[in-house]
mmCIF file of the N, C-alpha and C atoms, coordinates in Angstrom:
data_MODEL
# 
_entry.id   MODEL 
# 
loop_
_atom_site.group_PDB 
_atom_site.id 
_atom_site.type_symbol 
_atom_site.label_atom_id 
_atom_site.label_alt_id 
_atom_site.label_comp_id 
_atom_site.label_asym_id 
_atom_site.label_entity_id 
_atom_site.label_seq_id 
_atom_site.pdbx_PDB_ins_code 
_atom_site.Cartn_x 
_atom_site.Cartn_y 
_atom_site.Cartn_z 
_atom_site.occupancy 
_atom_site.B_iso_or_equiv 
_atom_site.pdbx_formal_charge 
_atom_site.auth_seq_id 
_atom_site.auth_comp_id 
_atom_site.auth_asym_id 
_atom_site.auth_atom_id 
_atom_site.pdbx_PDB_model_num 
ATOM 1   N N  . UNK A 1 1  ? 41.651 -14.419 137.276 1.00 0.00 ? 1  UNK A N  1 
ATOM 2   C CA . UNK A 1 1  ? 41.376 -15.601 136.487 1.00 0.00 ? 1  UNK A CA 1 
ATOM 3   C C  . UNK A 1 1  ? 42.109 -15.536 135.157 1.00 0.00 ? 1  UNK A C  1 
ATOM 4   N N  . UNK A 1 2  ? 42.169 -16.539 134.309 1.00 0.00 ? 2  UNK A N  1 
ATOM 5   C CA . UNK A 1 2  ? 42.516 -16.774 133.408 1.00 0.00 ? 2  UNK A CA 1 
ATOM 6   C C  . UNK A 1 2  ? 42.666 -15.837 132.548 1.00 0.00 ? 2  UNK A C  1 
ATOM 7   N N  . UNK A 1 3  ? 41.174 -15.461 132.128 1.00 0.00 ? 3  UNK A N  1 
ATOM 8   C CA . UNK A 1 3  ? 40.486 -15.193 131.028 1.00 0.00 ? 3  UNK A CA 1 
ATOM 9   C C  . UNK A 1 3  ? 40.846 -13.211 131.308 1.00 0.00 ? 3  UNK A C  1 
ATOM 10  N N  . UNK A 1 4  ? 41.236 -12.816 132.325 1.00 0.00 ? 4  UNK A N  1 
ATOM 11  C CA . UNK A 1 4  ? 41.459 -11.096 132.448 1.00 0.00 ? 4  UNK A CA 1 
ATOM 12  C C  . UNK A 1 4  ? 42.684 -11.134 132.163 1.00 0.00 ? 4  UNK A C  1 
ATOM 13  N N  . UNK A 1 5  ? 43.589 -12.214 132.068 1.00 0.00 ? 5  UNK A N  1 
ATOM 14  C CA . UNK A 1 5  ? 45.146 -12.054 131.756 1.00 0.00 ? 5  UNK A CA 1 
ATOM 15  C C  . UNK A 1 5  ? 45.418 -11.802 130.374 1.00 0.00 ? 5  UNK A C  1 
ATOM 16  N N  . UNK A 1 6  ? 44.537 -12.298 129.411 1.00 0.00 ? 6  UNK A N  1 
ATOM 17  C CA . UNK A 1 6  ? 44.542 -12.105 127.923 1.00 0.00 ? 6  UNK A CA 1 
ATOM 18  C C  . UNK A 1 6  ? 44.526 -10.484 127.878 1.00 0.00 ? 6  UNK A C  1 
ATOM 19  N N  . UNK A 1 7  ? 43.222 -9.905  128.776 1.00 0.00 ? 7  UNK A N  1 
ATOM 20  C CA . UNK A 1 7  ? 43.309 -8.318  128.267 1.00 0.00 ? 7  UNK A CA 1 
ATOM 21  C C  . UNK A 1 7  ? 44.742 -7.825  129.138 1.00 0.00 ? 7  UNK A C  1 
ATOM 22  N N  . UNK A 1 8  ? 45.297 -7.774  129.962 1.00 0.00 ? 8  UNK A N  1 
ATOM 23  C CA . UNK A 1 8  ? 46.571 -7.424  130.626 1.00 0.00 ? 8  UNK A CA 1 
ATOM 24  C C  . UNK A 1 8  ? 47.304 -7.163  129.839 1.00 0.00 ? 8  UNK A C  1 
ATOM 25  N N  . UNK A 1 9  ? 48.284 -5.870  129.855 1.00 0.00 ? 9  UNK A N  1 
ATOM 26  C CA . UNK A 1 9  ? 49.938 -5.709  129.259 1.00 0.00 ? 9  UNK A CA 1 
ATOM 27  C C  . UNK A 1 9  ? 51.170 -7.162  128.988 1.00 0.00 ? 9  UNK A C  1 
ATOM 28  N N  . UNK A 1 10 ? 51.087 -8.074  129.267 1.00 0.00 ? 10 UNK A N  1 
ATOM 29  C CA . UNK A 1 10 ? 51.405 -9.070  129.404 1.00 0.00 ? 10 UNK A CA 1 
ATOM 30  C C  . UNK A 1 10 ? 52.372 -9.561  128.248 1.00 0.00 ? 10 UNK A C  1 
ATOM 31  N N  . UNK A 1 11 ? 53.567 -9.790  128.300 1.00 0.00 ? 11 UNK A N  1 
ATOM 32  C CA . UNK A 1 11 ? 54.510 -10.205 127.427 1.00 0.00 ? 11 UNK A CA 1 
ATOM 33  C C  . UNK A 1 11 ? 53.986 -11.193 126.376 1.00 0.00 ? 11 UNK A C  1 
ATOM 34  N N  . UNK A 1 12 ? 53.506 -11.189 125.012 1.00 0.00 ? 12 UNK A N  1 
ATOM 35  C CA . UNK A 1 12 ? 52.655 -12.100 124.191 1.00 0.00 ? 12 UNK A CA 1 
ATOM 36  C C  . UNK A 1 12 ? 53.109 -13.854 124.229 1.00 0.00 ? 12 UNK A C  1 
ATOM 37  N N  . UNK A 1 13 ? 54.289 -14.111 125.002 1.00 0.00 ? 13 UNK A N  1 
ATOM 38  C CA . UNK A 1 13 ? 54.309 -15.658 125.528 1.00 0.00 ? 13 UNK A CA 1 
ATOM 39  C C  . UNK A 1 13 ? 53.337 -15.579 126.789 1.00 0.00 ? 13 UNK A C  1 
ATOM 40  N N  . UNK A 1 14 ? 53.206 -15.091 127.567 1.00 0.00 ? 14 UNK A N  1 
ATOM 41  C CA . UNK A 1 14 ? 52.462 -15.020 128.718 1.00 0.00 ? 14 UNK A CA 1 
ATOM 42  C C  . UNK A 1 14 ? 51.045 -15.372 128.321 1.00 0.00 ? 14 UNK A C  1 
ATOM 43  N N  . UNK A 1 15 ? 50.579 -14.442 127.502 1.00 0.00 ? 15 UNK A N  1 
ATOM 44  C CA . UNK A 1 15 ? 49.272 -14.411 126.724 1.00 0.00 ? 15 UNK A CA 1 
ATOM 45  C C  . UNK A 1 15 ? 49.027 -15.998 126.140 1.00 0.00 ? 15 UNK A C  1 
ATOM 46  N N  . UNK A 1 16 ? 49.768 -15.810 125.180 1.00 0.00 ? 16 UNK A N  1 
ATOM 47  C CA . UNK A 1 16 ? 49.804 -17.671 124.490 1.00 0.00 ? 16 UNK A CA 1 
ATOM 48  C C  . UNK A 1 16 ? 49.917 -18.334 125.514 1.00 0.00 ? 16 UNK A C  1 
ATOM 49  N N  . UNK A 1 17 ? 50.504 -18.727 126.360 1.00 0.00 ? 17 UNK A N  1 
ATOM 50  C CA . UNK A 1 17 ? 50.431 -19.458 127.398 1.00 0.00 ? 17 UNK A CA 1 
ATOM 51  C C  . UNK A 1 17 ? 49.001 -19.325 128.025 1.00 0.00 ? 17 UNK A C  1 
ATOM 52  N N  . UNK A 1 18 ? 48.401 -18.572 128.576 1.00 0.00 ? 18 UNK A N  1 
ATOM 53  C CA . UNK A 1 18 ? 47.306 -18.717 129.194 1.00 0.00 ? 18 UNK A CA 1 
ATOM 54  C C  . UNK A 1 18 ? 45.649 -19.336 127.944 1.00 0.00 ? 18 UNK A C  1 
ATOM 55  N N  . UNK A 1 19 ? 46.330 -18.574 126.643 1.00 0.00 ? 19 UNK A N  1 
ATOM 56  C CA . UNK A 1 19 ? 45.343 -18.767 125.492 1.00 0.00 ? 19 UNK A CA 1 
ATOM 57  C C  . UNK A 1 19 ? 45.397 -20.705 125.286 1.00 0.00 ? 19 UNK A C  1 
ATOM 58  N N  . UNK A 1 20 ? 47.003 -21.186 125.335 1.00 0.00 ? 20 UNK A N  1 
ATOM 59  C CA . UNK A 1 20 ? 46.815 -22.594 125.071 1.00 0.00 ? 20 UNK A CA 1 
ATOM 60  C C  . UNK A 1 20 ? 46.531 -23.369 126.000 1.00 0.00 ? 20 UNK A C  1 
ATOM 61  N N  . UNK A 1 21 ? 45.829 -22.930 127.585 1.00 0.00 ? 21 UNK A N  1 
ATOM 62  C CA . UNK A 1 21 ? 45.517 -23.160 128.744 1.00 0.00 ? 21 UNK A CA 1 
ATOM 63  C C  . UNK A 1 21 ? 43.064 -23.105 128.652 1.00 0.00 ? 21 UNK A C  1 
ATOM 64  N N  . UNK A 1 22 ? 43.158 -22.133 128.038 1.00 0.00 ? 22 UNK A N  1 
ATOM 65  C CA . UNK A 1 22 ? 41.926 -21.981 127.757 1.00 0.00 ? 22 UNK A CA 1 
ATOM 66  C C  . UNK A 1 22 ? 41.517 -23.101 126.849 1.00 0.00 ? 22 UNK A C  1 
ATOM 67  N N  . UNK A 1 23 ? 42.064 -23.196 125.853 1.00 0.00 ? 23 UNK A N  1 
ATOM 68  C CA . UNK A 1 23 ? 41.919 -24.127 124.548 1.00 0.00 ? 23 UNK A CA 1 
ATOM 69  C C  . UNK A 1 23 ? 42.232 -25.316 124.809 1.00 0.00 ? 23 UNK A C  1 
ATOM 70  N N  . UNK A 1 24 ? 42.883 -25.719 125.986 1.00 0.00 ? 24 UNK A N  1 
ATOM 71  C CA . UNK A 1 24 ? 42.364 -26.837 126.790 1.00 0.00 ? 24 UNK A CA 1 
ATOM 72  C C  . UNK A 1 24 ? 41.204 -26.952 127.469 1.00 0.00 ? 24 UNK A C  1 
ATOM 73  N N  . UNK A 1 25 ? 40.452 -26.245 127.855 1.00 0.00 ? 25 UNK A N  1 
ATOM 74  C CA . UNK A 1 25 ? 38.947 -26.367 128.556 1.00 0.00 ? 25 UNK A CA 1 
ATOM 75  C C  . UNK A 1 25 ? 38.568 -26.783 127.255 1.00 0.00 ? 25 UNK A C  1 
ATOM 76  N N  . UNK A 1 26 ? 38.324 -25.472 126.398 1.00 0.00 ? 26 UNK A N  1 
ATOM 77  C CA . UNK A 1 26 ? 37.329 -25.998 125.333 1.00 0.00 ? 26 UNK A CA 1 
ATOM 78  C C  . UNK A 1 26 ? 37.353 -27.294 124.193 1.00 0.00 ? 26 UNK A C  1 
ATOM 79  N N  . UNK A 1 27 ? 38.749 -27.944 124.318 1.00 0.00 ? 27 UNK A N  1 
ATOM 80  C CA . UNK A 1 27 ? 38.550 -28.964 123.057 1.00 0.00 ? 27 UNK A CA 1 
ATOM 81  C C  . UNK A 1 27 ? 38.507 -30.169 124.383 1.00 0.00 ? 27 UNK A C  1 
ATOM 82  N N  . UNK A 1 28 ? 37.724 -29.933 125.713 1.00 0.00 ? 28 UNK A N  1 
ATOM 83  C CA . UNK A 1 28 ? 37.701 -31.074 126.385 1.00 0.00 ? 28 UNK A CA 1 
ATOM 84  C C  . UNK A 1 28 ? 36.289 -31.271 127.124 1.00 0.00 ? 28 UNK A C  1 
ATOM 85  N N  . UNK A 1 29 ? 35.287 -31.734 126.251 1.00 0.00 ? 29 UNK A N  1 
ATOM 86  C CA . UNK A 1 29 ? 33.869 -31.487 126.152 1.00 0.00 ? 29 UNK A CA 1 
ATOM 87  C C  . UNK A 1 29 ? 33.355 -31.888 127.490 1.00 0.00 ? 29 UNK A C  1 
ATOM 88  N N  . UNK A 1 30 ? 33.668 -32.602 128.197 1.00 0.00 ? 30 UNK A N  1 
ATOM 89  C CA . UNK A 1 30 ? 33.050 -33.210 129.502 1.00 0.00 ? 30 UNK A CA 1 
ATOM 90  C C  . UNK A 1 30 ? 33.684 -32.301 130.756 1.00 0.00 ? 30 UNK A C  1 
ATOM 91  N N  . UNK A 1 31 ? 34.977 -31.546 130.536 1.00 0.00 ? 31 UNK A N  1 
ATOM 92  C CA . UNK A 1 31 ? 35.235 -30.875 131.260 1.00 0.00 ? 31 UNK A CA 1 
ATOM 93  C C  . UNK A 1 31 ? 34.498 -29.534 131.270 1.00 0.00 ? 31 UNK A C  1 
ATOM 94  N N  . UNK A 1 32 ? 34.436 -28.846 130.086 1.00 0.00 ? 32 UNK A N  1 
ATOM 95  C CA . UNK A 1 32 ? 33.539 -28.252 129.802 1.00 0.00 ? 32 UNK A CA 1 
ATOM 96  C C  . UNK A 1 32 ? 32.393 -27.941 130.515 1.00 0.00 ? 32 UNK A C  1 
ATOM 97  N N  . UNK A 1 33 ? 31.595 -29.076 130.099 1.00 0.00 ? 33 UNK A N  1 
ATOM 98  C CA . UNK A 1 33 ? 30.148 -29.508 130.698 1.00 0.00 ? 33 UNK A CA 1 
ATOM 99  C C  . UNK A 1 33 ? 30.556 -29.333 131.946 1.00 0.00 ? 33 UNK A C  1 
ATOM 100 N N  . UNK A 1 34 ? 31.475 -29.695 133.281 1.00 0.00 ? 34 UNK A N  1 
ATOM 101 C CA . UNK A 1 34 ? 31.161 -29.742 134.521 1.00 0.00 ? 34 UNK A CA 1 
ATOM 102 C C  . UNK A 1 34 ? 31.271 -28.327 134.809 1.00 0.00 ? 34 UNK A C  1 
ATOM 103 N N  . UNK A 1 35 ? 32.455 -27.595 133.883 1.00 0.00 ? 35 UNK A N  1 
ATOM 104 C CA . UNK A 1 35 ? 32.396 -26.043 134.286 1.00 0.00 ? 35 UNK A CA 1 
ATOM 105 C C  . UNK A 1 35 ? 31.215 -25.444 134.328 1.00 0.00 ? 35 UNK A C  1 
ATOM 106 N N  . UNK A 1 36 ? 30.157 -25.485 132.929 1.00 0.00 ? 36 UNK A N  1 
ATOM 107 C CA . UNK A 1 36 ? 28.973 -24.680 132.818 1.00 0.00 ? 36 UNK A CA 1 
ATOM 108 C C  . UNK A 1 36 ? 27.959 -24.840 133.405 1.00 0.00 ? 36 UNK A C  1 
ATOM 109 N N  . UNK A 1 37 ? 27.663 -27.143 134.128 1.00 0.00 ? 37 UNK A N  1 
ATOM 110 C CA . UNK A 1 37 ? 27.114 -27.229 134.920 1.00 0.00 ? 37 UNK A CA 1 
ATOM 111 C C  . UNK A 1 37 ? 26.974 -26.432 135.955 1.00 0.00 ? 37 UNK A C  1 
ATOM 112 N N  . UNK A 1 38 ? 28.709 -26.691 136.932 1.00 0.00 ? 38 UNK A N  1 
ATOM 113 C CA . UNK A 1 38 ? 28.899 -25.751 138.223 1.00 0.00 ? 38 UNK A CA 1 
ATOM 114 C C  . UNK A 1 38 ? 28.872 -24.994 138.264 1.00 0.00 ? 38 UNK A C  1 
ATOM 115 N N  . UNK A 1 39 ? 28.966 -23.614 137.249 1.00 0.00 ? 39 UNK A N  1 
ATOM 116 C CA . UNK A 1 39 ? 29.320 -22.065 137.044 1.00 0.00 ? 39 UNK A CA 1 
ATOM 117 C C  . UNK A 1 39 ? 28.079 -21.840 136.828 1.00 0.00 ? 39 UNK A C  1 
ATOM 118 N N  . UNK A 1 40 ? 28.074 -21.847 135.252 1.00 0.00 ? 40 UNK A N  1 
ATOM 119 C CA . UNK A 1 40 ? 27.639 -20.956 134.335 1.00 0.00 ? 40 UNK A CA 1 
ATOM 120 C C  . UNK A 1 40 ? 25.936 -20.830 134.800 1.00 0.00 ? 40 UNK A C  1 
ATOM 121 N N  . UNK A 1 41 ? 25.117 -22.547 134.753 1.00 0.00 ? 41 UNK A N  1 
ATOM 122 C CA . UNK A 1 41 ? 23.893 -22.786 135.451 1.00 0.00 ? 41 UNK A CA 1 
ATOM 123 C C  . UNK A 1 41 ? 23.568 -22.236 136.983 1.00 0.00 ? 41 UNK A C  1 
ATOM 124 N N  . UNK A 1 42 ? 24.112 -21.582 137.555 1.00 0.00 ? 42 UNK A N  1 
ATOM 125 C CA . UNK A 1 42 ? 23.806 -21.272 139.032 1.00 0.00 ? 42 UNK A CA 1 
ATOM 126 C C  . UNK A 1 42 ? 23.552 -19.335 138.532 1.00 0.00 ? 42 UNK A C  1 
ATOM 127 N N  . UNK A 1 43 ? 22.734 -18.391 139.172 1.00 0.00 ? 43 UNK A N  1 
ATOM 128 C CA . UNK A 1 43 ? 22.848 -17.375 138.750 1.00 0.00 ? 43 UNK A CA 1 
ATOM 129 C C  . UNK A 1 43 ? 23.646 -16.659 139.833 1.00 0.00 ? 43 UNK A C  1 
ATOM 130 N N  . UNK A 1 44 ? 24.000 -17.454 141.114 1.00 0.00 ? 44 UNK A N  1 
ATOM 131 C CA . UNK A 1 44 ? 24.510 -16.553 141.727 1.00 0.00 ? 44 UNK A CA 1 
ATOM 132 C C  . UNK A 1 44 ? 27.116 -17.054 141.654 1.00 0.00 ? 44 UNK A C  1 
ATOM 133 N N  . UNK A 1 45 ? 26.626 -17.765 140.902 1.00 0.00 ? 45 UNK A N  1 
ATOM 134 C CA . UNK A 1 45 ? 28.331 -17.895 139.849 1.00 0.00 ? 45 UNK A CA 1 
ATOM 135 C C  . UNK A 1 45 ? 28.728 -17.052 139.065 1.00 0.00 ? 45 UNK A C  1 
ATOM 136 N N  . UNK A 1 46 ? 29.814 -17.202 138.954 1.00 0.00 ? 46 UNK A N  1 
ATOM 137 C CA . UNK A 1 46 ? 30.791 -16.393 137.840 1.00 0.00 ? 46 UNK A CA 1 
ATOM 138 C C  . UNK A 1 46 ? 30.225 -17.583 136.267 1.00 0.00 ? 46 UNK A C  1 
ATOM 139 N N  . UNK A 1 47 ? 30.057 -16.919 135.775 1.00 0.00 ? 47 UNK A N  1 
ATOM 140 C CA . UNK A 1 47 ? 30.002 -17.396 134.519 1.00 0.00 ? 47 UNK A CA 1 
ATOM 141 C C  . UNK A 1 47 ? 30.961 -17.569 134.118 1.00 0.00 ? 47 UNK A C  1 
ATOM 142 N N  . UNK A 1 48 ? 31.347 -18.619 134.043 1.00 0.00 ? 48 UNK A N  1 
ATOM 143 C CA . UNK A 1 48 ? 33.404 -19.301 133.694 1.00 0.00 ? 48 UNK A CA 1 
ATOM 144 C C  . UNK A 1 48 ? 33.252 -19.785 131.841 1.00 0.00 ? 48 UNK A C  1 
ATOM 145 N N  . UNK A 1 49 ? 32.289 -20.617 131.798 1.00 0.00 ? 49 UNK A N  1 
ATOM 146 C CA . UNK A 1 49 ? 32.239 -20.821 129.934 1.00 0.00 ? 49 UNK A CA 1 
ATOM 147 C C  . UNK A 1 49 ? 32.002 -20.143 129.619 1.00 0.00 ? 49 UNK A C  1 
ATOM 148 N N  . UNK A 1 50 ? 31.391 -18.790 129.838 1.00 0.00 ? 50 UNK A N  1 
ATOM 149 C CA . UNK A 1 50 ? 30.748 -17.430 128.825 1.00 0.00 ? 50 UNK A CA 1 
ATOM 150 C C  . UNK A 1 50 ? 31.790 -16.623 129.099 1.00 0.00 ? 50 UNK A C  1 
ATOM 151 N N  . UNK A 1 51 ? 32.902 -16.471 130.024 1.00 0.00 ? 51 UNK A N  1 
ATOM 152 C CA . UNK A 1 51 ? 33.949 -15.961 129.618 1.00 0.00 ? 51 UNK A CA 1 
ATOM 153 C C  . UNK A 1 51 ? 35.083 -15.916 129.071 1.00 0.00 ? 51 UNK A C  1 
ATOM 154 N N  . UNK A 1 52 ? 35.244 -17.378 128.947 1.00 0.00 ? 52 UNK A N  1 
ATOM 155 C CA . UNK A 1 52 ? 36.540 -18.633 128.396 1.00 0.00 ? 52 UNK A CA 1 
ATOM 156 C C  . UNK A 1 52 ? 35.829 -18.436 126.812 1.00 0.00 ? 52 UNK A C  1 
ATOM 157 N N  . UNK A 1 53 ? 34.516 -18.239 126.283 1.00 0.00 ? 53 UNK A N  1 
ATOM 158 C CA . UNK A 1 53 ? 34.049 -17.892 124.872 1.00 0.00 ? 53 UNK A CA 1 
ATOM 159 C C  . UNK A 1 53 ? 34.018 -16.877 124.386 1.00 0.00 ? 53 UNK A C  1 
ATOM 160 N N  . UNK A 1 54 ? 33.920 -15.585 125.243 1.00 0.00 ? 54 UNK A N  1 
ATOM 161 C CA . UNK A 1 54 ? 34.194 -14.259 125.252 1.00 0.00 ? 54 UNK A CA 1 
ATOM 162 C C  . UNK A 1 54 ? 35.520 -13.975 125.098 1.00 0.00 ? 54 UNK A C  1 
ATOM 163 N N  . UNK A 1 55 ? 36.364 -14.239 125.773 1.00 0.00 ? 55 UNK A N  1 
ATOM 164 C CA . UNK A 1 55 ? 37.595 -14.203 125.641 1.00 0.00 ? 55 UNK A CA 1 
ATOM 165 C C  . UNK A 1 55 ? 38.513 -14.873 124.453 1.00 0.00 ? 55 UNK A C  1 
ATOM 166 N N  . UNK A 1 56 ? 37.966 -15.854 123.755 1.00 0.00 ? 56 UNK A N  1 
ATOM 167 C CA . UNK A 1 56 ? 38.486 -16.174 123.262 1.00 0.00 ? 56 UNK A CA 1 
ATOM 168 C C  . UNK A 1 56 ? 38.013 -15.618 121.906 1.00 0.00 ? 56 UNK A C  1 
ATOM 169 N N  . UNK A 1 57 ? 36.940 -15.341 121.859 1.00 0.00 ? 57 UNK A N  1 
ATOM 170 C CA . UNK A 1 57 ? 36.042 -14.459 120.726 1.00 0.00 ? 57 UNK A CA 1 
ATOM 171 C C  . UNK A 1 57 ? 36.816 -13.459 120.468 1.00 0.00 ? 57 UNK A C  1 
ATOM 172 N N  . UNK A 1 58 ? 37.265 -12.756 121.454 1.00 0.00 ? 58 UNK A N  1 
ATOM 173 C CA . UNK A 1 58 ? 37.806 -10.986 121.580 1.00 0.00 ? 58 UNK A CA 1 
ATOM 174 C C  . UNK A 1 58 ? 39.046 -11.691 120.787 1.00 0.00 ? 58 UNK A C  1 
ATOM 175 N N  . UNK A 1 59 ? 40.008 -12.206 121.390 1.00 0.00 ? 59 UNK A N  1 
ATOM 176 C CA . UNK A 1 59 ? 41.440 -12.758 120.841 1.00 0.00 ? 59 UNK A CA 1 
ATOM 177 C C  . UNK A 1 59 ? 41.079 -13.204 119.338 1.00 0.00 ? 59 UNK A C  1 
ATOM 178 N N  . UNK A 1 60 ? 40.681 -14.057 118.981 1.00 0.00 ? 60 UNK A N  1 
ATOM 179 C CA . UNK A 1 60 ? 40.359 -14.145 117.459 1.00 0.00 ? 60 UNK A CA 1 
ATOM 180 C C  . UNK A 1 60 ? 39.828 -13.222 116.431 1.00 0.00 ? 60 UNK A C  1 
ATOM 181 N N  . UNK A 1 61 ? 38.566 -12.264 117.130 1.00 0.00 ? 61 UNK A N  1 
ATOM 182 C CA . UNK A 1 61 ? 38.986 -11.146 116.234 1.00 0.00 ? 61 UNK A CA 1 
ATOM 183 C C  . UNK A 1 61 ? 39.402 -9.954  115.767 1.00 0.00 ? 61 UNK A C  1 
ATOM 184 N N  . UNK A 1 62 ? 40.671 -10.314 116.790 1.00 0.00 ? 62 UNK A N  1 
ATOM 185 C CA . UNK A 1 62 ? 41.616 -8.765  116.954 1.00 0.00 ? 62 UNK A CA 1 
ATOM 186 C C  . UNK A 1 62 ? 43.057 -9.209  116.073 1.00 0.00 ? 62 UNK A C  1 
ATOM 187 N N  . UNK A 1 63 ? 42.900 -10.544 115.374 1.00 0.00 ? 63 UNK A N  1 
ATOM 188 C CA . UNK A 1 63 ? 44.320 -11.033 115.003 1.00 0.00 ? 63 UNK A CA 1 
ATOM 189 C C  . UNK A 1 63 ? 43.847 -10.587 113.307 1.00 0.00 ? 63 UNK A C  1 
ATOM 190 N N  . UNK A 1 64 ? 45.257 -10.094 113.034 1.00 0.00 ? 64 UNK A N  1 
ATOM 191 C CA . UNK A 1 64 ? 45.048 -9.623  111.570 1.00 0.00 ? 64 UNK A CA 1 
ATOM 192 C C  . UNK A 1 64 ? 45.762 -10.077 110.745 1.00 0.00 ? 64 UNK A C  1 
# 
């Protein structure tokens, strides 16, 4: 998924690329909502918004 490519060795365009791919879910509120509906609310899902927030948490505060 997406969100394990950020931690990967990954050439830092690769990274940005997948980071300005994430930051499309999140500044798109209704899309959002259907992810956490379908995912995140079921216990037997991958939690897809708690990792797209995790992930993006980790990336923001590792930048110096």
């Amino acid at each position: 998924m997406l969100v394990r490519v950020i931690a990967m060795d990954l050439p830092l365009w690769h990274r940005i690329l997948v980071l300005e791919i994430l930051r499309g879910f999140c500044v798109e509120a209704r899309t959002l909502r259907i992810l956490f509906q379908n995912f995140d609310l079921h216990p037997n899902n991958s939690n897809i918004v708690e990792g797209m927030v995790k992930a993006l948490a980790r990336v923001v505060s590792s930048v110096q």
